[in-house]
C-alpha positions in Angstrom: -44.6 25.5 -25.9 -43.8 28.6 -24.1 -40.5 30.1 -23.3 -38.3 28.3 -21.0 -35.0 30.3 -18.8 -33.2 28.6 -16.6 -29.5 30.4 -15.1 -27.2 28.5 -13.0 -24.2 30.1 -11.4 -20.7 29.5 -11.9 -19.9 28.1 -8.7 -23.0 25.3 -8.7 -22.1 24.8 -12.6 -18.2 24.3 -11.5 -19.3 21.8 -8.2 -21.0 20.1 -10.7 -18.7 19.6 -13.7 -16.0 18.7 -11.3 -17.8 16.2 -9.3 -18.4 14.4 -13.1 -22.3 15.2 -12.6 -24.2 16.4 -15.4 -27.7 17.6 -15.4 -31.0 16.8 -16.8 -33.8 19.7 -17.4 -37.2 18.8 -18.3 -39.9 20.7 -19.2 -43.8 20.0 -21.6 -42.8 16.5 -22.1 -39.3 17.6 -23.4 -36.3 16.7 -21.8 -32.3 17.3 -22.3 -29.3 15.8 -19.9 -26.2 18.1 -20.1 -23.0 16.1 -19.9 -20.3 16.8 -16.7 -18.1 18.2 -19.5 -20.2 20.6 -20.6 -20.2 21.5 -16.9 -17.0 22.0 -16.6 -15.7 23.7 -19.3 -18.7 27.0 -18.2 -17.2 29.2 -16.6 -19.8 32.2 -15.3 -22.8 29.9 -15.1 -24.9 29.0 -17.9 -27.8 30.2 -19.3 -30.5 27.5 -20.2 -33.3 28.7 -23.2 -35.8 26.2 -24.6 -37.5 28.7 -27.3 -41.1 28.4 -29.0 -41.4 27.7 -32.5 -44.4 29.3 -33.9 -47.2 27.4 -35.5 -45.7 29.4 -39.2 -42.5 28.3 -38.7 -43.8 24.5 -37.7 -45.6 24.7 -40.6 -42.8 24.9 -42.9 -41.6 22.1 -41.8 -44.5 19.5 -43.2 -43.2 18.9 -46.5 -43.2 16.7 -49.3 -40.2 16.0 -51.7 -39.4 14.0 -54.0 -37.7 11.6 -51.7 -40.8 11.8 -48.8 -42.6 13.6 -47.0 -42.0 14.9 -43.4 -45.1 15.8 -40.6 -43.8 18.1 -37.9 -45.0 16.6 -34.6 -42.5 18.5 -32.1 -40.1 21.1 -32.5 -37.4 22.3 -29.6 -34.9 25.2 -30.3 -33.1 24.9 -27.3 -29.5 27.1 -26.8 -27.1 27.0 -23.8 -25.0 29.8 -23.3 -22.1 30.7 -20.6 -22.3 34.8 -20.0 -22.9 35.9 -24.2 -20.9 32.9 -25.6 -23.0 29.3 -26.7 -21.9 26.6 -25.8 -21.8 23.6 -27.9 -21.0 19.9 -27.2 -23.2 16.3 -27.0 -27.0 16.5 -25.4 -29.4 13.9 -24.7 -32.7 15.2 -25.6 -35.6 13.3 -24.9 -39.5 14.0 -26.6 -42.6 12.1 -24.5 -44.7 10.0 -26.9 -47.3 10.0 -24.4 -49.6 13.5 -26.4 -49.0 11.5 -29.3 -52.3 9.8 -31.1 -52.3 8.2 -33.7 -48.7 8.5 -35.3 -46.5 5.3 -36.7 -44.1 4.8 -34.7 -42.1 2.9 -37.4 -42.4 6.4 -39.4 -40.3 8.5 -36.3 -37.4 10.9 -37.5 -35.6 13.5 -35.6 -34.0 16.2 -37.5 -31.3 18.8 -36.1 -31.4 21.8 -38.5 -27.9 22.5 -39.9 -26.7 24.7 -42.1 -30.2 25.4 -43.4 -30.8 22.0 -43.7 -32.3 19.4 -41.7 -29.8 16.6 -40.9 -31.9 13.0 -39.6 -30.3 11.7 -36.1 -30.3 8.2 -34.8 -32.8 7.6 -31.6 -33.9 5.2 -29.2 -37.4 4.6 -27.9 -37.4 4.3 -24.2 -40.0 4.1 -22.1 -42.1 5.6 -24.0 -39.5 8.6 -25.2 -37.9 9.0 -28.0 -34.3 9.5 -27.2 -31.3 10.7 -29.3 -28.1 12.7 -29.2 -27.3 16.1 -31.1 -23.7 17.2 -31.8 -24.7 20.7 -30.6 -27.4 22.8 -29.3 -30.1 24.0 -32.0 -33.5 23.3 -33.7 -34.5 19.8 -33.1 -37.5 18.3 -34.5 -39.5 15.2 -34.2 -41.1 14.5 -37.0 -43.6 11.7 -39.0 -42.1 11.1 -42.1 -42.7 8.3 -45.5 -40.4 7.3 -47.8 -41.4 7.2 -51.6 -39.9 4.4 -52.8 -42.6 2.6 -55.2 -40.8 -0.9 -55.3 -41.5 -2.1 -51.7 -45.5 -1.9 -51.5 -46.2 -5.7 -51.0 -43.1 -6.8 -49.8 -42.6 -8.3 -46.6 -40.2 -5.9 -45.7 -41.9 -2.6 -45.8 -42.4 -1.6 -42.1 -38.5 -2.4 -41.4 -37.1 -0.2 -44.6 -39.4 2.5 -43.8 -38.7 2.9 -40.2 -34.5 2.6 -41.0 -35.2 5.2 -43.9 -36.9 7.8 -41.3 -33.9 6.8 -38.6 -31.7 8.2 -41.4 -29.8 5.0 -41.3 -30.4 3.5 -44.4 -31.4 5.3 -48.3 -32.6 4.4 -51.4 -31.0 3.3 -54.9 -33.2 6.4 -55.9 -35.5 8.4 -54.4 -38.0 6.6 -55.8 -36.2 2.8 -55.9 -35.0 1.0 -52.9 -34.1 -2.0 -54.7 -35.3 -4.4 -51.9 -33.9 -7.6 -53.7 -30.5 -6.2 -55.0 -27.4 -7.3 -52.9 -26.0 -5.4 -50.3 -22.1 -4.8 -50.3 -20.0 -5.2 -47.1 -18.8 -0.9 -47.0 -22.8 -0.3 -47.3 -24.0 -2.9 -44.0 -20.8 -1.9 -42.0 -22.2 2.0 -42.5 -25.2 1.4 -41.8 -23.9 -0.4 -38.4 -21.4 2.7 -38.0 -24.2 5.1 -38.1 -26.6 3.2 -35.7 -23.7 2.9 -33.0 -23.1 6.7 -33.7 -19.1 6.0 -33.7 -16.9 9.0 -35.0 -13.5 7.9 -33.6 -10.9 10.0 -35.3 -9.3 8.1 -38.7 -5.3 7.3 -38.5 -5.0 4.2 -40.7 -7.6 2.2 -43.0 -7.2 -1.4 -44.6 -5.2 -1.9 -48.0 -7.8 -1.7 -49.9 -10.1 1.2 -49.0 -9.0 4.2 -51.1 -8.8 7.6 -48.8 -11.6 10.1 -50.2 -14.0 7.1 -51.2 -17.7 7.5 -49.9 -17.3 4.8 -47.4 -13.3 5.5 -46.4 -14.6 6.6 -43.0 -17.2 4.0 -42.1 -14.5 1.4 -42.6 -11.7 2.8 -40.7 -14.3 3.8 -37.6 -16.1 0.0 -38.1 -12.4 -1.6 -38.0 -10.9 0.4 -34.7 -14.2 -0.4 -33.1 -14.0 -4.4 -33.8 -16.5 -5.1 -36.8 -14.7 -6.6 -39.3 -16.1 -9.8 -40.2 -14.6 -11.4 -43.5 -12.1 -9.6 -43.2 -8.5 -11.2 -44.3 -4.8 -10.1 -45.4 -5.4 -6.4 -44.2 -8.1 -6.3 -46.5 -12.1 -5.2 -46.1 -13.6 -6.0 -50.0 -15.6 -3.2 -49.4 -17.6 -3.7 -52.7 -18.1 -7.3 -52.7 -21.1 -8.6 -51.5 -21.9 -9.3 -47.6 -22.7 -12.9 -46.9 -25.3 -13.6 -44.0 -22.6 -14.9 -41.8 -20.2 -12.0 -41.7 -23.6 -9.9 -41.4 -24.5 -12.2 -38.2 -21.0 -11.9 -36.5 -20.9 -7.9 -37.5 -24.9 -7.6 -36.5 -23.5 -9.7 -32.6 -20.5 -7.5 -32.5 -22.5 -4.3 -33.2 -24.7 -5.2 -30.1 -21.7 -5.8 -27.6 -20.3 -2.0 -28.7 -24.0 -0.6 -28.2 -25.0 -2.6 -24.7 -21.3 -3.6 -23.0 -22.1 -6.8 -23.3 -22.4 -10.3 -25.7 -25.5 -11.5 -27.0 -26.1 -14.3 -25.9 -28.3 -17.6 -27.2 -28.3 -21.0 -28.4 -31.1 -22.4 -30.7 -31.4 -25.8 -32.6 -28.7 -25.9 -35.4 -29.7 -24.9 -39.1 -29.6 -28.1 -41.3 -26.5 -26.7 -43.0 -24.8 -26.2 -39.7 -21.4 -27.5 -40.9 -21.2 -25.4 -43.9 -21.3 -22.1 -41.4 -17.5 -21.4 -40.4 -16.4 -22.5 -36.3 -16.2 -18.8 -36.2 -19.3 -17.4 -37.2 -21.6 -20.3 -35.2 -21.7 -18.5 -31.8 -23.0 -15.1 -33.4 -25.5 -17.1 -35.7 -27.1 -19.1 -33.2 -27.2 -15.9 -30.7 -28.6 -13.9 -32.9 -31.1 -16.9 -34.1 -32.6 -17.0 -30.6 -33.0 -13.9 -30.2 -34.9 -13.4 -33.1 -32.8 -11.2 -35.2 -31.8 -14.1 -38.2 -33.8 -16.6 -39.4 -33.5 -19.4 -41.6 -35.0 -20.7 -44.8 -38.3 -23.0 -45.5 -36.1 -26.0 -46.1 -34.2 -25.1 -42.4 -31.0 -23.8 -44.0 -29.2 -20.7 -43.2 -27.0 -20.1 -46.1 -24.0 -18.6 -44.3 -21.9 -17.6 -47.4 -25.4 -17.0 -49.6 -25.1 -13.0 -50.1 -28.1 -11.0 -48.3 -30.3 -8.7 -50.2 -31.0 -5.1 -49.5 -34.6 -6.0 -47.5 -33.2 -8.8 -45.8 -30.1 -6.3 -44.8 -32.7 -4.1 -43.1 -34.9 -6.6 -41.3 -31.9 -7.7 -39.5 -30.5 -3.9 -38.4 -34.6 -3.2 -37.4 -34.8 -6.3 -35.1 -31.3 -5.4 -33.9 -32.3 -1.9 -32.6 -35.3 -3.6 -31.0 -32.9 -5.7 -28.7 
C-alpha cells in the first residue's frame, strides 16, 4: 500500500464536528470512520496519513510462540494529526476480505501494536469486512493466527474456541491446555461477555463479594452497571462458582440487547425438563433455543442449573456473535 495524505481545514473539520458528522476515508480496501468528536475537538484542520509498512517489517510480524502462531495478512499505520499534535480517540477501521484466498476466517485477529506489543481487538464481519474499533490511532494489523492448545483436536468444539482465541476473547488454562471440559466460573463467562460488548464504563461501586484489585474486579462492576447479572442475589455475584446454563442463557440474551438495542426474540418447543428452568430464565432460554445459540441434550433436557463446561461456554459466545 502506498502512502496516503489527506488535509482538511479547520473550518470544514469545525462544520463538521459541530453538525455531529463524522467522516469515513477509504482507500486499497482499507477503510476508517472518524467520530463527530474527534471533529470537534481539531482545531487547525487535520492531517490524515495512512503509512506503508514494508514487506521487512510485515515480515516480522508472522510469528510463532509458544502460545500460536500469527500470519500477517494486512497491516495499516494510520495517524491523524491537528497542526504537529496527534490526535487520539475511538476509530472504526474497516479491512475488505474480498483479496483474500484462501484464509480461515474462523482463524481472523486484529492486533493494535501497543507499547511494543500487539494487543488482539474485538471485530465484526460485515459484508464482507472485517470491522473493529481501536482506542487510538496506530499500527493495526489483520492477521491469520492458530492457537496451540493440544487438548481440543477431535473435539466438537474446535472451530468455536479457535476463532474466540484469535478474537482475543477467550484464553487458555495454558498455552498449550484449554481445558475444553473443565467448568467455567461466572467472573470468567461475564468477561468474556464484557470484552465482546467492548464496555469500559468507569468503576464506582462493585458487589459484596468482589474484592477491589482481583483479576476480574472490573469485568464485574462494568457487566453489573450494564445489566448482566444473572444469578445474582443479596448484593452478591459468586464470581468463582460455577455458571449454570441458565444464568449463561439469560446473560448470553441480555448481552445481545446491549450489542443490537433490542431483545432476542423466539419461542421453540419446551425442553422436557421445562419446569425445572426458573419463570425467570424461560424467555431467554427459549429465545436463545430458536435462534440457535443453546441446545439441548439427546434425552431433550436442558439442564438449567447443570454447570457448563469451558467448550460448551464458547460455542454459545461463537453463535452469539454470529447473530
Amino acid at each position: 500500500m502506498k502512502k496516503v495524505s489527506l488535509k482538511l481545514d479547520g473550518d470544514a473539520i469545525s462544520a463538521l464536528g459541530e453538525s455531529g458528522m463524522g467522516l469515513t476515508v477509504k482507500a486499497k480496501g482499507v477503510s476508517f470512520k472518524l467520530p463527530a468528536s474527534l471533529m470537534a475537538a481539531a482545531k487547525s484542520g487535520l492531517t490524515i496519513e495512512s503509512n506503508p509498512v514494508s514487506d521487512k517489517d510485515k515480515a516480522k510480524l508472522n510469528s510463532t510462540t509458544k502460545n500460536g502462531t500469527a500470519t500477517e495478512l494486512k497491516t495499516l499505520d494510520l495517524s491523524v494529526t491537528d497542526g504537529k499534535k496527534s490526535i487520539n480517540g475511538q476509530v472504526e477501521l474497516t479491512f475488505s476480505l474480498a483479496d483474500l484466498v484462501g484464509v480461515d476466517l474462523d482463524a481472523l485477529m486484529v492486533a493494535v501494536f501497543e507499547d511494543g506489543k500487539w494487543v488482539k481487538l474485538n471485530y465484526e464481519i460485515v459484508d464482507g469486512n472485517v470491522v473493529f474499533t481501536a482506542p487510538h490511532f496506530s499500527i493495526f494489523s489483520l492477521m491469520e493466527f492458530k492457537p496451540t492448545y493440544n487438548d481440543i483436536n477431535n473435539i466438537w468444539a474446535k472451530k468455536y474456541i479457535y476463532s474466540l482465541t484469535a478474537r482475543g476473547l477467550i484464553s487458555g488454562k495454558s498455552d498449550t491446555k484449554f481445558d475444553p471440559n473443565g467448568e467455567i466460573t461466572r467472573a470468567e463467562f461475564v468477561t468474556i461477555l464484557v470484552n465482546y460488548l467492548n464496555l469500559n464504563d468507569p468503576i464506582t461501586v462493585n458487589f459484596k463479594d468482589v474484592e477491589k484489585g482481583q483479576w476480574y474486579s472490573e469485568y464485574v462492576a462494568r457487566a453489573a452497571y450494564n445489566g448482566l447479572t444473572a444469578g445474582a442475589s443479596n448484593g452478591n455475584f459468586y464470581p468463582n462458582a460455577a455458571i449454570n446454563r441458565q444464568d449463561m442463557a439469560v446473560m448470553i440474551v441480555q448481552a445481545f440487547k446491549i450489542r443490537n438495542g433490542y431483545v432476542l426474540a423466539g419461542t421453540a418447543d419446551k425442553f422436557a425438563d421445562d419446569s425445572s428452568i426458573s419463570d425467570a430464565a424461560k424467555l431467554a432460554v427459549y429465545a436463545a433455543k430458536s435462534n440457535g445459540i443453546i441446545s439441548g441434550y439427546a434425552d431433550k433436557t436442558f439442564g438449567p442449573l447443570k454447570t457448563s463446561t469451558r467448550a460448551e461456554a464458547a460455542t454459545m459466545i461463537y453463535k452469539l456473535l454470529e447473530k
